[in-house]
Each structure stands twice: as structure tokens, then as C-alpha cells.
C-alpha positions in Angstrom: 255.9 37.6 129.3 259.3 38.4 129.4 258.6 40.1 126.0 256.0 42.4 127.4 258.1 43.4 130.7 260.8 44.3 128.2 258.9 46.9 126.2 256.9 48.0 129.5 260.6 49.2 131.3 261.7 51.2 127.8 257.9 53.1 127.9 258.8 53.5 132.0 262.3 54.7 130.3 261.4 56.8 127.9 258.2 58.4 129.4 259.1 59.0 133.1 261.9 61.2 132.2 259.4 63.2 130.3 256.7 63.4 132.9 259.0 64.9 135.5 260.4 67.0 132.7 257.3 68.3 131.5 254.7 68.0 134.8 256.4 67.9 138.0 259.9 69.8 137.1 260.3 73.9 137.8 264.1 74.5 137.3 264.9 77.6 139.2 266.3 80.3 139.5 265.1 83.0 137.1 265.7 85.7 135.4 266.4 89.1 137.0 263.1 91.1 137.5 263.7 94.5 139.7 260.4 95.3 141.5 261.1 99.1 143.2 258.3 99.4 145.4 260.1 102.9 146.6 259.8 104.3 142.9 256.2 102.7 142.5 254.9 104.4 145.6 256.6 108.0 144.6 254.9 107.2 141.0 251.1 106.4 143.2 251.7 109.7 144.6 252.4 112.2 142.1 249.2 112.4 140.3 247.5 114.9 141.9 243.8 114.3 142.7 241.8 111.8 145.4 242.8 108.0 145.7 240.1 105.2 145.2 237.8 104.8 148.0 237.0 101.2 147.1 238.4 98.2 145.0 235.3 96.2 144.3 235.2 93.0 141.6 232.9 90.8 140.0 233.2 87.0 139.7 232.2 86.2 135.8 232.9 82.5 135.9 234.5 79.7 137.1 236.7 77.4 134.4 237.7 73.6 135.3 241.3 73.4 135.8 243.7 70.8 138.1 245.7 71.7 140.4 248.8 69.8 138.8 248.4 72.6 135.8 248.4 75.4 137.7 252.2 74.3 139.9 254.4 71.8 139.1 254.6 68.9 141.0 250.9 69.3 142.3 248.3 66.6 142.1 245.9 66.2 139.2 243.0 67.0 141.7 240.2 69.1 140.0 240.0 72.4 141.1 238.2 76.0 139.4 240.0 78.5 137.8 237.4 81.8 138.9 237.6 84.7 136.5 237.2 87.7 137.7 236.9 91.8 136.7 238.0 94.5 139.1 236.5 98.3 139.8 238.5 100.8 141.8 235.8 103.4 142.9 236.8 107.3 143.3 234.8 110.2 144.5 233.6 110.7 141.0 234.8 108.5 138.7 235.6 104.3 138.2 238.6 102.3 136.6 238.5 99.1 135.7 241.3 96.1 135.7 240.4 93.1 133.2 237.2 92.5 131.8 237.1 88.7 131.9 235.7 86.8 129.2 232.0 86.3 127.3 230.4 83.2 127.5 230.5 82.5 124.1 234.3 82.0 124.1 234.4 79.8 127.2 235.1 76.7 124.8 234.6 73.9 125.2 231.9 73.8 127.6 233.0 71.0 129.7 235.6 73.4 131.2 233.1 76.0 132.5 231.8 75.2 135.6 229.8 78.3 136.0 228.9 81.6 134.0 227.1 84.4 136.1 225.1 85.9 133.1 224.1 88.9 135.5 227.8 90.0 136.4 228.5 89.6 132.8 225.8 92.3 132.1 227.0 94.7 135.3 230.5 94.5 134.0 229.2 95.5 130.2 227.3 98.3 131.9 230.6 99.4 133.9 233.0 99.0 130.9 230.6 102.4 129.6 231.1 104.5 132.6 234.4 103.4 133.5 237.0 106.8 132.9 239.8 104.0 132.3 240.0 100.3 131.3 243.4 98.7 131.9 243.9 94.7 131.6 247.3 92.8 133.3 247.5 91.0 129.8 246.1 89.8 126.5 244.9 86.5 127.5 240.8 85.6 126.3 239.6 85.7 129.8 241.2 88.9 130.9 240.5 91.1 127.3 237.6 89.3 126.9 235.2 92.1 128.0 236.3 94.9 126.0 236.5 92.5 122.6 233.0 91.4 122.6 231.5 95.0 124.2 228.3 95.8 121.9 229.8 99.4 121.4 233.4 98.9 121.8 234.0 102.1 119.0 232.6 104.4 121.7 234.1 103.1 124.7 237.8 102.4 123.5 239.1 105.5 123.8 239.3 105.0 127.7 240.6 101.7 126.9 244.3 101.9 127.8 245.9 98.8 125.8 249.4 99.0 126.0 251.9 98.2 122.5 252.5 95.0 123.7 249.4 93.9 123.9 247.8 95.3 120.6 250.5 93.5 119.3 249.8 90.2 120.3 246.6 88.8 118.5 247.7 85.5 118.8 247.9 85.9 122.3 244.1 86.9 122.7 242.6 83.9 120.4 239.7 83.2 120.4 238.6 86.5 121.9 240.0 88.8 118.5 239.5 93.3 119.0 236.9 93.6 116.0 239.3 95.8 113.2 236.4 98.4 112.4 236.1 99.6 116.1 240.0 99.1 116.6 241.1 101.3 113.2 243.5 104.1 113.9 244.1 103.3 117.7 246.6 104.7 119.6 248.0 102.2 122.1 249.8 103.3 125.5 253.6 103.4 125.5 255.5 103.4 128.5 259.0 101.8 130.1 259.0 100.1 132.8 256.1 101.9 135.3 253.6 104.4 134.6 251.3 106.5 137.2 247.3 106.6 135.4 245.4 107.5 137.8 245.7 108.8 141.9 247.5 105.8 143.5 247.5 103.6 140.8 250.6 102.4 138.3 251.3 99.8 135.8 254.2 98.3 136.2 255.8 96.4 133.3 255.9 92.3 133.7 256.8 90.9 130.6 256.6 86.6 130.8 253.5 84.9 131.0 252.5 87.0 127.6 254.5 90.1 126.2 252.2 92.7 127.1 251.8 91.7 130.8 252.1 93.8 133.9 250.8 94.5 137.2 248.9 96.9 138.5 249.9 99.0 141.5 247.1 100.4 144.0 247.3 102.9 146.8 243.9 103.6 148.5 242.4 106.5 150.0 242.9 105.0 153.5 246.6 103.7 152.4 246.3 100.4 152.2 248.0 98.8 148.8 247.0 96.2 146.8 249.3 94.7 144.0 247.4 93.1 141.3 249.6 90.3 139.5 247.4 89.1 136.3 248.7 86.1 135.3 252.3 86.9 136.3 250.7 83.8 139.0 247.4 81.9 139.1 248.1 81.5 142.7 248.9 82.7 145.7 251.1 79.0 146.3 253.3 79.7 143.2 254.9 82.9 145.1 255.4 81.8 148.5 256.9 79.1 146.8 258.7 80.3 143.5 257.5 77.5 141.7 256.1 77.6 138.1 253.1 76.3 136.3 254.5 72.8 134.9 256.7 73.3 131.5 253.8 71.8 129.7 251.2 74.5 130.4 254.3 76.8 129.8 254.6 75.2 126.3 250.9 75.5 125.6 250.6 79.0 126.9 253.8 80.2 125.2 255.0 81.6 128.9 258.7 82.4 129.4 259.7 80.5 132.3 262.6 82.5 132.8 261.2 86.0 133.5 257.7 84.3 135.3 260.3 82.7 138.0 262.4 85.7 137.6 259.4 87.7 139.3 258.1 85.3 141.5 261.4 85.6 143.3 261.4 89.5 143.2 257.0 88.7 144.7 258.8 86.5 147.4 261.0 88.8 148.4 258.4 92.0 148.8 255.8 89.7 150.7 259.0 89.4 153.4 259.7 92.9 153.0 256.2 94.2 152.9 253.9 92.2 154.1 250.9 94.4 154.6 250.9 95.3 150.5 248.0 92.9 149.0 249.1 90.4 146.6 246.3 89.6 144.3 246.8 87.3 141.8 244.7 86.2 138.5 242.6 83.0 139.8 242.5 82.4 143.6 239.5 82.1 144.9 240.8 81.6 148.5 242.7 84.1 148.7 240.1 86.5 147.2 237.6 85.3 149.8 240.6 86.5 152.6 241.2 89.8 150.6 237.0 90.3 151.3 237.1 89.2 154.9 239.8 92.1 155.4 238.2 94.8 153.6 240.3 95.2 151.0 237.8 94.1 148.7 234.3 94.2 148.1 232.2 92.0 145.9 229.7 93.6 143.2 230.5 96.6 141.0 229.3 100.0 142.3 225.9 101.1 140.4 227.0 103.7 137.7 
């Protein structure tokens, strides 16, 4: 017996050092991340033309996640990870931000909870009339859409991948840009922030993948949403600058660093500006809020 209680106390020594290290641990503070809402606003306003009228979005799917995987220190309660594709409507034209993920590449199936086969199909059909695709980053379930479109060759010129994001194949696994459609692309290049479209701006976020950044929208009526990606999964990581545990970081390939880096500089502009509409990649609660205000709509605008 006392054999046994022996070798249990050097596991309890050895692993609980590791579980806090690697599950319930989220060293902070960050690196520096400037966020000039000033110079994005004066960007949102220099392209001449009429702002969108509405930001709608489609849910694709829901994944199984836990909550202890998407904050460290969180319980390892099941929770869904909703994927979702978003349409910002002009007077005569659409743009669309991340184009979630096929069902084929949902692997393994025990993770997806849901798959909405119909939004699939009305986000295919809106990928071919949208004037500009943009995605926050390179991940499966945000590129998704625009690697497995049927007739990618024709659309992709209003696909607006940025360097960093071409660049990082690894990062898109298992979703992979088929080479034949892709050959002789011309990806977008730009420091820092750049103005697309009437209201709207990328803004550089470099962390969770290389080629991630948010996007920056001013409606018609002046209300502003910020759309995070994956910069954070949730709305709880922000208000509390508090990473995803260091084991999902490891997995991911995330640098912890510039993720908490802007999560501080996110904190700060939700105290400085509260009325500007954090959206970030997977929260379905605060997406339902985001409807219940108007700032959203669900459904995709027929072409």
C-alpha cells in the first residue's frame, strides 16, 4: 500500500504541474498590439460610394467543443462551437466575410453537432454574386467555402486573400485552394489597415494564424461592428484577457503573445467605445444579442 501511495504522489507531482501549465494557466501580459480606431474610422470613410445597408450571416454548423478549450481555467462542460459566414448588403452590390467550412471536412463526425445543408447551398450561391470575399484567417472552417466552391476559377478573382494567408497551407489543412483554379493569383498586400469597400477595413491581427485580421464595419446608419475572426472564440476571453489554454495554443500553432497582446488593446476599446460591436468567430450568445439589436440579421439576401 504504501508502495502504491508512493508512485500515486510522483504522478500527482509530475502531472498537476502540467495541467495547470497546459489547461488552466494564461500568463499575461501580452505583446503590444496598437488598435487606432481614429485612423480606422478616417480609412471607413475615404472610399467614396454608399455604406452597407445590412450585415446579414448564415449559421453553417455547429462543432462540439468544451468550454475548458476555448478559456483557460474553464470547466470541461460541453459546449458548440457555431460556424458562421457573414454578408454586408449595399445598394447594389454584396461582400462577404468567411465562408465557413463544407461538410465533407467537418472530421471526425462525432464533433459536428449540426450541418445546415441549405445555408451551405445559399452561401455557395452568394460566394458567385458576392463583388468581394474577404476571410479573418486561414483556418478550415473560415476558408472553407471558397476551397471547395464548384467554380472557384471564376469566382476568385473577387476573392481578396491576403500574402499571409496564401502562404500558409498548413494553416488551412484539411480544407487545401485546388492549384489549377489558384495558378497565377495575385494575393492582397497591405500594412497594417486597408479601406475595401465604403465603411469597411481590414485591419492587420497577426497571432492566432499569420494571415489573421479583423474586419472593420461602418454602416449606412453609423453603427460599427468589429469582426474579430479567431483573434477570440468568445466574447468571455476579451472582457477578461484570458487565452484559450496553452494546449489548444500548442495544437493550433497560436502565438500567445500577440493573441493576449490584442485582447488587451479589445479590452481597452470596449471601455472606450462601447457602442462599436465586437463580433467574435464562435459565440452563439452573443450573436443571438447582436440579432436582438439589429445589428444583424439572420439569412443571406437573395442575389
Amino acid at each position: 500500500m504504501s508502495r502504491f501511495f508512493r508512485i500515486g504522489l510522483v504522478v500527482i507531482v509530475v502531472l498537476a504541474p502540467a495541467y495547470w501549465l497546459l489547461l488552466r494557466h494564461s500568463p499575461s501580459p501580452g505583446a503590444s498590439y496598437v488598435l487606432d480606431i481614429a485612423r480606422v474610422r478616417a480609412l471607413a470613410d475615404s472610399v467614396p460610394g454608399a455604406k452597407a445597408l445590412e450585415v446579414r450571416y448564415e449559421k453553417i454548423c455547429d462543432l462540439k467543443f468544451y468550454e475548458g478549450m476555448l478559456m483557460a481555467g474553464d470547466p470541461w462542460t460541453p459546449t458548440s462551437m457555431p460556424i458562421y459566414s457573414f454578408q454586408l448588403v449595399f445598394p447594389d452590390s454584396t461582400l462577404l466575410i468567411d465562408t465557413a467550412m463544407a461538410r465533407a471536412i467537418a472530421k471526425p463526425d462525432a464533433l459536428l453537432l449540426s450541418f445546415d445543408d441549405a445555408a451551405w447551398q445559399r452561401l455557395l450561391v452568394a460566394m458567385e454574386h458576392a463583388e468581394q470575399i474577404v476571410i479573418t484567417h486561414e483556418h478550415m472552417d473560415h476558408i472553407g467555402g471558397i476551397a471547395a466552391h464548384p467554380r472557384l476559377a471564376q469566382i476568385r478573382d473577387r476573392v481578396r486573400l491576403t500574402e499571409e494567408q496564401l502562404g500558409n497551407p498548413e494553416g488551412m489543412d484539411p480544407a487545401q485552394l485546388p492549384a489549377d483554379a489558384m495558378a497565377g493569383y495575385e494575393p492582397l498586400r497591405y500594412d497594417v489597415m486597408h479601406a475595401i469597400a465604403p465603411g469597411v477595413v481590414l485591419i492587420e491581427a497577426p497571432g492566432h494564424t499569420p494571415g489573421s485580421q479583423m474586419v472593420y464595419v461602418k454602416r449606412a446608419d453609423g453603427r460599427e461592428l468589429l469582426f474579430l475572426g479567431d483573434v477570440s472564440w468568445r466574447e468571455r476571453n476579451i472582457e477578461q484577457v484570458r487565452e484559450r489554454p496553452l494546449l489548444m495554443t500548442l495544437v493550433i500553432g497560436e502565438n500567445r503573445e500577440q493573441v493576449l497582446g490584442q485582447f488587451q488593446a479589445l479590452n481597452a476599446l470596449r471601455a472606450s467605445e462601447p457602442a462599436l460591436a465586437q463580433v467574435p468567430g464562435h459565440d452563439g450568445p452573443a450573436m443571438e444579442r447582436f440579432t436582438a439589436a439589429g445589428l444583424l440579421q439572420p439569412g443571406f439576401a437573395a442575389p
